[in-house]
N, C-alpha and C positions, 0 to 999 in steps of 0.2 A: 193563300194567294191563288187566284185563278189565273190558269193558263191561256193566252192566245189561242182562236181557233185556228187550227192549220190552212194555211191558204197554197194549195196545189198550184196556183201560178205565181205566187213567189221567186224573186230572181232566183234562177237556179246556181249553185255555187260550185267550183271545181272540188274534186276533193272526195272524200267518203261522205257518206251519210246513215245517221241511224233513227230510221224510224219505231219509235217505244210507245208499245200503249196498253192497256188490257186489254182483253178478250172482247171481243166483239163490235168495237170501238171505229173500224175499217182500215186498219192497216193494211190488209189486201188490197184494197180500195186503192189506196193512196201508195201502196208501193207501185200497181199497176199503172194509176194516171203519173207517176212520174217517169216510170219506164218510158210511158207514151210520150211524155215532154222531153227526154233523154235524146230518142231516137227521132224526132220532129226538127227538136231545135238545134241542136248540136250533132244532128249529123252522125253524132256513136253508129257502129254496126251494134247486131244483136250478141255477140260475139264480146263485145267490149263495156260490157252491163252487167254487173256481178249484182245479183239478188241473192241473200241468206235470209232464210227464217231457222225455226227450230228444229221441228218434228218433220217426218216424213212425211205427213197428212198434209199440212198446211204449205210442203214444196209441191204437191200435188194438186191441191186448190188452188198453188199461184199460177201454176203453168198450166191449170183448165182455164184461168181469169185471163193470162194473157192472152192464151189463144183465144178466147170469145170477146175478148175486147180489143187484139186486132183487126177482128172482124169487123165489130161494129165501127172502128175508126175510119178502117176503110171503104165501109160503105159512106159513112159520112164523108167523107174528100171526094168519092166517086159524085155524087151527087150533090156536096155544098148542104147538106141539111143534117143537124146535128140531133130535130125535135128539140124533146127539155132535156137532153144531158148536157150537164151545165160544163162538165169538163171536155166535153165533144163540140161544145160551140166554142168555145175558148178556144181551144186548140185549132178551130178552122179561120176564127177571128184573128188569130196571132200568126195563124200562116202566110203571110207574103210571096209565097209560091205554092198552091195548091196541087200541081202536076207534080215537083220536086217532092212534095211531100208524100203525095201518094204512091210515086218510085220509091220513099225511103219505107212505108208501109209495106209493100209488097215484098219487097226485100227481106223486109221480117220476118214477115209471113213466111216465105221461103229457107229462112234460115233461122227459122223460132228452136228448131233442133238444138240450132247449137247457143240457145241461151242457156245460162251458168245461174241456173237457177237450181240452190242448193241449201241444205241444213246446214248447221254449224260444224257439226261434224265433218258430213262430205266435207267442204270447204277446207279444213282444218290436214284432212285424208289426202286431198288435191294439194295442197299447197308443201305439205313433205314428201309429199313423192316428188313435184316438182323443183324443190329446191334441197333436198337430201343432201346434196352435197354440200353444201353452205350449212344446214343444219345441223350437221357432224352426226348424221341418220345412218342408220347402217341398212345399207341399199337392197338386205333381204328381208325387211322389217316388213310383220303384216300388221294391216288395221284389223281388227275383230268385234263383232257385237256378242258375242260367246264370251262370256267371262268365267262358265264353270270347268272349261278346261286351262283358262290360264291358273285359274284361283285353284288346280290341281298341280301345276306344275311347279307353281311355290311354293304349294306347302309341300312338297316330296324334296323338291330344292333343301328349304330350309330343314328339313327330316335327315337328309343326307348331310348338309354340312354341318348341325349343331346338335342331333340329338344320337344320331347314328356310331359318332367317335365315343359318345360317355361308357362308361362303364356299360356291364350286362344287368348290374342289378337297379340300375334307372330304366334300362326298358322293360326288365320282371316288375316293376313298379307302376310305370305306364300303362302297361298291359292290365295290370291287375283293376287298373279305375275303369278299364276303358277305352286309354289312347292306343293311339297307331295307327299306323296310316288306312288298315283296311277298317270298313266299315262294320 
């Protein structure tokens, strides 16, 4: 069964949204021109726009796309001419207030900082620390991308509390193959 092509001015719906596709396909594309429908037609600050992709690269490629495609937006409302970007003509065709709109551009522009444009992770890192208490988080809790000293600290964990109480002649054993903690 073949999918529907995706139509970027589609009514837009309150809510979450997740855009899914393979590699290459424009999701970038189409997360950006919905950003730009976001903050056009509903008014959102930049501010109140959560964007997650996956990897560090690809939050990096969306907040290089946002910034050059507020630009180009804003030059299109400055001047009323979109050329052939078919999502930049749509967008000035659907505006009803070309001045308001280009105020809410600017706006963005000014405050593209503080768009919440983030990995799954971040995301995941931002939302227990902000909600820790509700979470039943313990408030000195780190996030880490270092896994070879956690993956140390459990197995000396588990060394102290399961293998450390046995006998002497299980760790003359251990020893003898090989195990223990030191390398």
């Amino acid at each position: 069964m073949r999918r529907p092509e995706f139509d970027p001015f589609a009514p837009l719906e309150p809510g979450l949204h997740l855009v899914e596709a393979s590699a290459g396909t424009g999701k970038t594309y189409t997360l950006v021109a919905l950003f730009l429908r976001l903050l056009l037609e509903t008014g959102l600050p930049v501010g109140e726009i959560l964007l997650v992709t996956f990897t560090e690269a690809a939050t990096a490629e969306l907040r290089g796309r946002l910034r050059a495609r507020l630009a180009e937006a804003r030059r299109a409302f400055e001047t009323g001419e979109a050329g052939e970007d078919r999502i930049l003509a749509g967008l000035l065709e659907r505006s009803p207030d070309r001045a308001a709109a280009l105020d809410r551009l600017r706006a963005a522009w000014a405050d593209l900082d503080m768009a919440a444009v983030t990995t799954i992770h971040g995301f995941c890192h931002w939302a227990l620390q902000e909600f820790a208490f509700e979470c039943g988080m313990d408030f000195e809790a780190e996030v880490t991308s270092e896994e070879a000293p956690l993956l140390d600290e459990v197995v000396e964990d588990f060394w102290r509390r399961h293998v450390q109480p046995e006998p002497a002649i299980l760790h003359q054993y251990l020893a003898g193959r090989g195990g223990g903690l030191d390398p």
